[in-house]
FIPALUM-771786 format. One record per residue (C-alpha): residue number from 1; residue in one letter; y, z, x. Coordinates in Angstrom, 3 decimals. Layout:
FIPALUM-771786
+-----+------+----------+----------+----------+
|  nr | rest |        v |        w |        u |
+-----+------+----------+----------+----------+
| NUM |    a |        Y |        Z |        X |
...
+-----+------+----------+----------+----------+
This chain:
FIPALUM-771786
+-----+------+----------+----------+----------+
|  nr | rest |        v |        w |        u |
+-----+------+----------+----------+----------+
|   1 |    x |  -10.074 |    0.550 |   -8.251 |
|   2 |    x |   -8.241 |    3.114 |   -6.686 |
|   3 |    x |   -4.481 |    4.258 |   -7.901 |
|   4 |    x |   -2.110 |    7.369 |   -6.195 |
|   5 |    x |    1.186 |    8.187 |   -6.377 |
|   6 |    x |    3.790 |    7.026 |   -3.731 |
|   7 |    x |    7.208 |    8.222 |   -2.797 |
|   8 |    x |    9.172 |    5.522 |   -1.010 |
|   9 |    x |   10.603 |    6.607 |    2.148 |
|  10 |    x |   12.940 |    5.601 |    5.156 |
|  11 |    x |    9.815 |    4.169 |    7.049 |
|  12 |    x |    8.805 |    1.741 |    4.149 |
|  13 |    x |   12.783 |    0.698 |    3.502 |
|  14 |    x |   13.287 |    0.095 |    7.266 |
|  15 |    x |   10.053 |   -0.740 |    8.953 |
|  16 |    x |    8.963 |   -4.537 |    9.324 |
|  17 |    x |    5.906 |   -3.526 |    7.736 |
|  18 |    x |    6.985 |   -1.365 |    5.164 |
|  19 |    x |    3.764 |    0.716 |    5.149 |
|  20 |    x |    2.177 |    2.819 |    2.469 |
|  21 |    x |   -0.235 |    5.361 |    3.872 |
|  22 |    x |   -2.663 |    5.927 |    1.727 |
|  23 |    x |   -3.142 |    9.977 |    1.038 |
|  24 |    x |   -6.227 |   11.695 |    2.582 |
|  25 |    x |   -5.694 |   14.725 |    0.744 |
|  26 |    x |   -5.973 |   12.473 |   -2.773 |
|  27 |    x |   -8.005 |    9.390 |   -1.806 |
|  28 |    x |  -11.498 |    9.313 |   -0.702 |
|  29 |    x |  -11.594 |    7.099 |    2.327 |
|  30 |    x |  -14.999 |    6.899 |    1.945 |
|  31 |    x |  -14.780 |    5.314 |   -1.463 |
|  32 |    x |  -11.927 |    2.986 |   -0.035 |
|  33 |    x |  -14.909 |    1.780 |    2.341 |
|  34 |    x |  -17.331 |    1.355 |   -0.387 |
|  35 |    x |  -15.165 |   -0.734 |   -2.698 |
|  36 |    x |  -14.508 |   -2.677 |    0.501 |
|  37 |    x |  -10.385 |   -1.859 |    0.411 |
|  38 |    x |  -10.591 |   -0.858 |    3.712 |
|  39 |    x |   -9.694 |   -3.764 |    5.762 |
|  40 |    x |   -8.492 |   -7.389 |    5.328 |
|  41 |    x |   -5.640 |   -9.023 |    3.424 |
|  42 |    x |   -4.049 |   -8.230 |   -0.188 |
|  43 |    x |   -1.558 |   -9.598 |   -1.990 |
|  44 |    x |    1.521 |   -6.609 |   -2.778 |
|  45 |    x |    2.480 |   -7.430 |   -5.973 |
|  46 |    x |    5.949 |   -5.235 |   -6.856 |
|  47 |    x |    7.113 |   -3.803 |  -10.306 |
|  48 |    x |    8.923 |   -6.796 |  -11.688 |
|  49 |    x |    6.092 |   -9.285 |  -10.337 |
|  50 |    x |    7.223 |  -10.152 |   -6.777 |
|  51 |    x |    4.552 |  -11.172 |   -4.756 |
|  52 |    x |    4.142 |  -11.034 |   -0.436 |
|  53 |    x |    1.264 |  -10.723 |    1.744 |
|  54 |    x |   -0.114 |   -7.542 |    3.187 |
|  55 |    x |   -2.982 |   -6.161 |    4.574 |
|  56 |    x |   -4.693 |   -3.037 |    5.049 |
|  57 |    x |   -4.125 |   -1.433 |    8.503 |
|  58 |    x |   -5.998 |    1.235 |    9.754 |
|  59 |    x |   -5.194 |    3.807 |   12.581 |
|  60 |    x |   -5.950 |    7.153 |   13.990 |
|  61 |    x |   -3.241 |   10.019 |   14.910 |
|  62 |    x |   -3.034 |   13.691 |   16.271 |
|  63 |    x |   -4.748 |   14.434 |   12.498 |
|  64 |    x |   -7.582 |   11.688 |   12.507 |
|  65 |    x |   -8.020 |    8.052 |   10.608 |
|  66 |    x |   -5.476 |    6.552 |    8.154 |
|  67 |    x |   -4.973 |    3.596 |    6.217 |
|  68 |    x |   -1.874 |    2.255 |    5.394 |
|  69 |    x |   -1.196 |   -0.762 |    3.002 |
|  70 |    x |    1.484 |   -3.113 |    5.047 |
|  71 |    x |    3.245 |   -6.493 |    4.770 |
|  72 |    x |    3.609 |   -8.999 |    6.845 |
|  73 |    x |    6.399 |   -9.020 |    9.314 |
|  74 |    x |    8.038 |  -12.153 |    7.596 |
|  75 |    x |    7.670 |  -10.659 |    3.961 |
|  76 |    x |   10.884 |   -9.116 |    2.457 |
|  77 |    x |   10.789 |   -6.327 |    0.058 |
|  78 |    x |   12.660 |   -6.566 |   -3.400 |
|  79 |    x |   16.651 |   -4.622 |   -3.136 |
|  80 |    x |   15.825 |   -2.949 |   -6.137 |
|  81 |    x |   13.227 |   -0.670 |   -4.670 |
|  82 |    x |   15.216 |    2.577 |   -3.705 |
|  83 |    x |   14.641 |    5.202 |   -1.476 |
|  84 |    x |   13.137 |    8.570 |   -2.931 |
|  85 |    x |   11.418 |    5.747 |   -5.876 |
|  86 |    x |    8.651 |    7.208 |   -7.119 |
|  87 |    x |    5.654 |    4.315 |   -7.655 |
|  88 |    x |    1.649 |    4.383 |   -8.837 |
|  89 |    x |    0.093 |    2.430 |   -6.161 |
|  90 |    x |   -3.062 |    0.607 |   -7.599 |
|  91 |    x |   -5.540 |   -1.032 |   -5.017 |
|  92 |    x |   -8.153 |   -3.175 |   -6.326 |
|  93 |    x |  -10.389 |   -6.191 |   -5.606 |
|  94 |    x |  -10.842 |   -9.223 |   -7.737 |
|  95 |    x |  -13.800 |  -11.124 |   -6.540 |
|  96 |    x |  -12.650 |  -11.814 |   -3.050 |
|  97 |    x |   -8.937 |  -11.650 |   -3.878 |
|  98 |    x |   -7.231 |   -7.616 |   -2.693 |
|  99 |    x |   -4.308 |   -6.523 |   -4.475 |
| 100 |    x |   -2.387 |   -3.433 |   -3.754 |
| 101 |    x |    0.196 |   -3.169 |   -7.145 |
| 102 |    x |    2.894 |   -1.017 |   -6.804 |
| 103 |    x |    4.634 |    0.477 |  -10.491 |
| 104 |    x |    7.842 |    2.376 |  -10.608 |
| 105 |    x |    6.963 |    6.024 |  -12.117 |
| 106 |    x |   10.301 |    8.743 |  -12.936 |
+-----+------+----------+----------+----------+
């Protein structure tokens, strides 16, 4: 399991995707890799139990590799979820299943 905080921006309110990168500076990537979180599908389960399907997406900029936890173009994020929202972002895997849980934190 691996948990960090998230703020939610403009990208994740307005993008199709609605990524969450996943920090560098407070995530091992190579533990990400080990616990096999690194790729594939997950379900995005949001704070009052909404569900969608995601997937891990991985990229390189300017500063080198990042992962980012996106939704499916079709999925639809819950209104509730403002701008600025501070959430714990929990990835884990359950036997095959991926989840990436997202809890709202002041």
């Amino acid at each position: 399991m691996i948990s960090f905080r998230f703020t939610l921006n403009d990208s994740f309110k307005t993008y199709s995707t609605h990524p969450i990168t996943v920090p560098k500076g407070r995530v091992d990537y190579g533990v990400l890799r080990k616990e096999e979180l690194d790729r594939g599908d997950l379900t995005i389960v949001f704070p009052r139990g909404e569900r969608v399907r995601g997937h891990m997406y991985h990229g390189r900029a300017g500063y080198g590799p990042y992962y980012q936890v996106r939704t499916y173009t079709d999925q639809l994020i819950p209104a509730y979820l403002k701008d600025r929202d501070k959430v714990l972002v929990i990835l884990l895997k359950d036997g095959s299943e991926k989840y990436a849980i997202l809890e709202l934190r002041s």
